[in-house]
VOPAVEX-400142 format. One record per atom (N, C-alpha, C, CB): x, y negated, z; chain; residue number from 1; residue in three letters. Coordinates in Angstrom, 1 decimal. Glycine has a CB too. Example, Ala and Ser with C-alpha at 12.3 -4.5 7.8 and 13.67 -1.06 7.14 Angstrom:
! residues 2
R        x        y        z   unit   pos   code
R     13.2      5.7      7.8      A     1    ala
R     12.3      4.5      7.8      A     1    ala
R     13.2      3.3      7.8      A     1    ala
R     11.3      4.5      9.0      A     1    ala
R     12.8      2.2      7.1      A     2    ser
R     13.7      1.1      7.1      A     2    ser
R     12.9      0.0      7.9      A     2    ser
R     14.1      0.6      5.7      A     2    ser
***
This chain:
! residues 65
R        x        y        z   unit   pos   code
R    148.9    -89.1     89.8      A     1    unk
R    148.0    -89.8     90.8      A     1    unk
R    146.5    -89.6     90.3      A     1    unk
R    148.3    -91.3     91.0      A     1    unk
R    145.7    -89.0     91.1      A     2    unk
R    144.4    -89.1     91.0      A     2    unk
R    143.7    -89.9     90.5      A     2    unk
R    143.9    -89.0     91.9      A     2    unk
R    143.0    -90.2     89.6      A     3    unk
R    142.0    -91.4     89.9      A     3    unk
R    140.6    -90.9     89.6      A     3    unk
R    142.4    -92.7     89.0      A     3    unk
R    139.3    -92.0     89.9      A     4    unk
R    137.9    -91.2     89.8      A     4    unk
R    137.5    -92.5     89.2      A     4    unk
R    136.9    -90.5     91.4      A     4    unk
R    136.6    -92.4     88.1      A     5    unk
R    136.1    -93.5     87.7      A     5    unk
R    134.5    -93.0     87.1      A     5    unk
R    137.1    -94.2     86.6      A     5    unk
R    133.4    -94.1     87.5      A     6    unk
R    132.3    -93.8     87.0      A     6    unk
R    132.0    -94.5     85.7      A     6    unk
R    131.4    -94.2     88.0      A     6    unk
R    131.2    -92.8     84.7      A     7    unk
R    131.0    -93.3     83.5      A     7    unk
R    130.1    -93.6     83.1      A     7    unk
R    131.4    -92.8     82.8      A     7    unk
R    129.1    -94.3     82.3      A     8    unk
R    127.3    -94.6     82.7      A     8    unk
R    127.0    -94.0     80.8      A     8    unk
R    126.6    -97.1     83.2      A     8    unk
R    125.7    -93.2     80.8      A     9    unk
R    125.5    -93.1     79.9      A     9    unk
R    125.4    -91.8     78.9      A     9    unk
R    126.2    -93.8     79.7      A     9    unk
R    126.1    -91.4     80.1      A    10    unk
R    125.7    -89.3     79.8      A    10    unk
R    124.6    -88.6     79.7      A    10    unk
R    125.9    -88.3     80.9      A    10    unk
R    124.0    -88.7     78.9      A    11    unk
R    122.5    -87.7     78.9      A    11    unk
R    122.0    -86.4     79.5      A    11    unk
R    122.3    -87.1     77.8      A    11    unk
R    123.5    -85.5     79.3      A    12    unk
R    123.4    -84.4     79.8      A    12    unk
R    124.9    -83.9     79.9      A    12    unk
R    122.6    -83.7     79.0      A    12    unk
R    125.1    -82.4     80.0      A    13    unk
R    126.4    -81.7     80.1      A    13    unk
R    127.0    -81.4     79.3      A    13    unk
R    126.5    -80.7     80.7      A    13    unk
R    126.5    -81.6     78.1      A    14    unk
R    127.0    -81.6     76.7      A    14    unk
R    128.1    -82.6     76.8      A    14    unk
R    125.9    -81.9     75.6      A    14    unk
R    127.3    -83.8     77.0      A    15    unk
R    128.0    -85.5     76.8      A    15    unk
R    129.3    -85.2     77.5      A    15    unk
R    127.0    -86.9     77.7      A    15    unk
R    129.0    -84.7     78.1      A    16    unk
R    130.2    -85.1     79.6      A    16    unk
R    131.4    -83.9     78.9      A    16    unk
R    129.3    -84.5     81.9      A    16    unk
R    131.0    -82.8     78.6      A    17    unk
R    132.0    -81.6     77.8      A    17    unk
R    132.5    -82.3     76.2      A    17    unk
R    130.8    -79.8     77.5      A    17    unk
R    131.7    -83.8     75.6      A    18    unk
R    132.2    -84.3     74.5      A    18    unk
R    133.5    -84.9     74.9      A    18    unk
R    131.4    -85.1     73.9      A    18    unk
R    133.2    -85.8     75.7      A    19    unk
R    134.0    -86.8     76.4      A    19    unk
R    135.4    -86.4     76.5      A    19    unk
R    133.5    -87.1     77.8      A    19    unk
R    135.6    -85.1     77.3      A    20    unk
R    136.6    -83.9     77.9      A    20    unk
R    137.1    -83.9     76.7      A    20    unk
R    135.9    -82.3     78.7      A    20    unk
R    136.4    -83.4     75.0      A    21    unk
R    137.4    -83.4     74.5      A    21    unk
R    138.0    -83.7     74.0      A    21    unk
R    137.6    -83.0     74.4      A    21    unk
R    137.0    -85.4     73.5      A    22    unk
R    137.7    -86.7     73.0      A    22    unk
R    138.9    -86.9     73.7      A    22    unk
R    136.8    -88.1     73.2      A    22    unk
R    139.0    -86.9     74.8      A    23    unk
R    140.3    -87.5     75.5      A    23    unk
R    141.3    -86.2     75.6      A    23    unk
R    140.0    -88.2     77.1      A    23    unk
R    140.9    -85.5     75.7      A    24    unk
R    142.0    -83.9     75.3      A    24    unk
R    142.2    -84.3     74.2      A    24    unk
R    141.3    -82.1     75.3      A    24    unk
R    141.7    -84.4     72.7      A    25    unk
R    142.6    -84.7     71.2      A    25    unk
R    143.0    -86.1     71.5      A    25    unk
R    141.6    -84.6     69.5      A    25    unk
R    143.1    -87.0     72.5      A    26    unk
R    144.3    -88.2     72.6      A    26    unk
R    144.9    -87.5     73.8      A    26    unk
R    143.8    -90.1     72.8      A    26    unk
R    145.4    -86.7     74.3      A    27    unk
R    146.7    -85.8     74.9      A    27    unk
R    146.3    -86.6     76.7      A    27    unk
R    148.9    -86.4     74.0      A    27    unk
R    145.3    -86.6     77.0      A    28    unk
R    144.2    -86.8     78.6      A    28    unk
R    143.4    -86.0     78.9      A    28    unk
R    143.2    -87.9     78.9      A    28    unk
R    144.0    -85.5     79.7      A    29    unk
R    143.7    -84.0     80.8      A    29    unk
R    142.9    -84.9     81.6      A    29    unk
R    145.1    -83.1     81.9      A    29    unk
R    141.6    -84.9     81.9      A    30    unk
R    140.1    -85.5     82.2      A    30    unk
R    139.2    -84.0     82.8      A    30    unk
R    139.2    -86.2     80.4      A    30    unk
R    138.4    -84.2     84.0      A    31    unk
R    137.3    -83.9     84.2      A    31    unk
R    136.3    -84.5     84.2      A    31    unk
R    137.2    -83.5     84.8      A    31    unk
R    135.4    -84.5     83.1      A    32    unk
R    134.0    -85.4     83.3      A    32    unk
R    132.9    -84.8     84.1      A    32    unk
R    133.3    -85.6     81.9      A    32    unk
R    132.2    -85.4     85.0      A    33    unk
R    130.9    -84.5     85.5      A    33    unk
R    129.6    -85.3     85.0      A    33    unk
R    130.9    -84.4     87.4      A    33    unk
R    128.6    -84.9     84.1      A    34    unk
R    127.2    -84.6     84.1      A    34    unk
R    126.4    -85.7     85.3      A    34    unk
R    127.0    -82.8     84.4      A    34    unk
R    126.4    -84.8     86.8      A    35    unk
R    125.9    -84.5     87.5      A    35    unk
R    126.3    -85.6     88.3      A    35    unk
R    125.9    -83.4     87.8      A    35    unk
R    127.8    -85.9     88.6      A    36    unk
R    127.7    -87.4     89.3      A    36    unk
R    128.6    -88.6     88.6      A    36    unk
R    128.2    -87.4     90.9      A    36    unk
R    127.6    -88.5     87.1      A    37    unk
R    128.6    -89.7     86.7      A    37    unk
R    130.1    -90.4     86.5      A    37    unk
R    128.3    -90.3     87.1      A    37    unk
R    130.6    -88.7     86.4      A    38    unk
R    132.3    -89.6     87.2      A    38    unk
R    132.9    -89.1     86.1      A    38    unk
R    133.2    -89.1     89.0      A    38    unk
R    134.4    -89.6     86.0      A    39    unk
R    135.3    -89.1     84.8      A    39    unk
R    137.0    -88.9     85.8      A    39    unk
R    135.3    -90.5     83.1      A    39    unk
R    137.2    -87.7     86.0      A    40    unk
R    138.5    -88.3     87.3      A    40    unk
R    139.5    -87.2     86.3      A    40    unk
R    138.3    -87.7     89.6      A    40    unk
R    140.6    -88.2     86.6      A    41    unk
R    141.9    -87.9     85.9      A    41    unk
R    143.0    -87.9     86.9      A    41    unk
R    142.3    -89.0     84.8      A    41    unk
R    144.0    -86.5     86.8      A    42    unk
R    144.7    -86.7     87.8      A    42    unk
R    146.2    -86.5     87.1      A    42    unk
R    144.3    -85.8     88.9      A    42    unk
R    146.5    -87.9     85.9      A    43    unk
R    147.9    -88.1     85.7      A    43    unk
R    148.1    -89.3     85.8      A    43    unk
R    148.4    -87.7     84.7      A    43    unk
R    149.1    -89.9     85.1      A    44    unk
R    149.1    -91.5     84.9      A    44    unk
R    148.6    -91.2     83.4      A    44    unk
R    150.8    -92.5     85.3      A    44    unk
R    147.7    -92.3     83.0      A    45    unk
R    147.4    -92.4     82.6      A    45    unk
R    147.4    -94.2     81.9      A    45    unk
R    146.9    -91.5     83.0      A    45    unk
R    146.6    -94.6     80.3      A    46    unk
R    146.5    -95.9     79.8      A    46    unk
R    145.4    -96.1     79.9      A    46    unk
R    146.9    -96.1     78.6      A    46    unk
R    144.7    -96.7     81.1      A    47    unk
R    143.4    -97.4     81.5      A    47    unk
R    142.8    -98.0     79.6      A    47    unk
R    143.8    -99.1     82.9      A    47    unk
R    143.3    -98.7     79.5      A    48    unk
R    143.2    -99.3     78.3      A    48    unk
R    142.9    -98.1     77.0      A    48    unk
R    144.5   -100.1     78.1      A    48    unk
R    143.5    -97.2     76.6      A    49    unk
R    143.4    -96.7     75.6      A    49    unk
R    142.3    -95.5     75.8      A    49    unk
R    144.7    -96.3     75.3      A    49    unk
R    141.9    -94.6     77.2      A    50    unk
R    140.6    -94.2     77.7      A    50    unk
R    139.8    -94.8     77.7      A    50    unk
R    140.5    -94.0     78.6      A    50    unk
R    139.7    -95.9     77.9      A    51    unk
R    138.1    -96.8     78.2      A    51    unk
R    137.9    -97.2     76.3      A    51    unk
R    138.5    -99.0     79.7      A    51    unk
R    139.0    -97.4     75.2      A    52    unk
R    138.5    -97.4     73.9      A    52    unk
R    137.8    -96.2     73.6      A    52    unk
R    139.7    -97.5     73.0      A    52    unk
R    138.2    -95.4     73.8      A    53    unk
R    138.2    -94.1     73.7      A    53    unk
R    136.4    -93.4     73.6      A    53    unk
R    139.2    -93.5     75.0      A    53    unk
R    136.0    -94.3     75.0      A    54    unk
R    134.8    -94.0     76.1      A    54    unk
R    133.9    -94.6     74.9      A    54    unk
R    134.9    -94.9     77.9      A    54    unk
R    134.3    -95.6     75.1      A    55    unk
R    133.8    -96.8     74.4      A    55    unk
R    133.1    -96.1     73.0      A    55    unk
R    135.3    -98.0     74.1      A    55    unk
R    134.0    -96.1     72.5      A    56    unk
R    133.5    -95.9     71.0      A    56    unk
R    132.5    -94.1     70.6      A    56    unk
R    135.2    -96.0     70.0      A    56    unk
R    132.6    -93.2     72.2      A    57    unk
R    131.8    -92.4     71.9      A    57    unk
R    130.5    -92.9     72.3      A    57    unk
R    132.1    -91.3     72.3      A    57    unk
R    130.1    -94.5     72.9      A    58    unk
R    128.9    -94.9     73.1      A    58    unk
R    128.6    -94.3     74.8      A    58    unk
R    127.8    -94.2     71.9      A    58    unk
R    129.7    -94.0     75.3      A    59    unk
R    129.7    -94.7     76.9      A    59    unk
R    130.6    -95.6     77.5      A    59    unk
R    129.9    -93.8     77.9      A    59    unk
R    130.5    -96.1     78.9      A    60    unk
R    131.0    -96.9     79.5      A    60    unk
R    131.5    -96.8     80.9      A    60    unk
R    130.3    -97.6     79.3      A    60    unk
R    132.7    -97.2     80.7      A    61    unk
R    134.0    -96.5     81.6      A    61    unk
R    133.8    -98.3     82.7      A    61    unk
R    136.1    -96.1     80.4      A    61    unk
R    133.9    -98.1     83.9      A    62    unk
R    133.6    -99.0     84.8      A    62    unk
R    135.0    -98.6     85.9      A    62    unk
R    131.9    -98.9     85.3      A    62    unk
R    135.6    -99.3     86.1      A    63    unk
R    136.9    -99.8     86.5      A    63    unk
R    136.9   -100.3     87.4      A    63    unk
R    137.5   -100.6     85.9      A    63    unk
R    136.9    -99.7     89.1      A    64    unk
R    136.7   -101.2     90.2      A    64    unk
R    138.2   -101.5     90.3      A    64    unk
R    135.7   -100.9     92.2      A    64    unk
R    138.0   -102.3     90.7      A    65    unk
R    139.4   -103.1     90.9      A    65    unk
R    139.5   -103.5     92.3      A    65    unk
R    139.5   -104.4     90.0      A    65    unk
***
């Protein structure tokens, strides 16, 4: 299942290609975009263990509910 989530805190396209492969070495197939803030994943995936993930490279993963 798809999901799209906005991530705040990207500088540039670099950031967003870090992100991609922080969560690729924890086994999450992620597209981050630069350009509109977003991070969309299209498996199931552990909300929880991504957003640590986000987290600790010094962005922030925002979750609507």
């Amino acid at each position: 299942m798809k999901k799209i989530y906005k991530i705040t805190g990207l500088d540039c396209a670099s950031c967003a290609s870090l992100v991609e492969m922080d969560l690729e070495d924890a086994g999450v197939l992620v597209k981050c975009s630069y350009a509109n803030q977003t991070l969309e994943i299209n498996s199931d995936h552990d909300f929880k263990k991504i957003k640590e993930i986000i987290t600790k490279a010094g962005y922030t993963l925002i979750h609507d509910k």
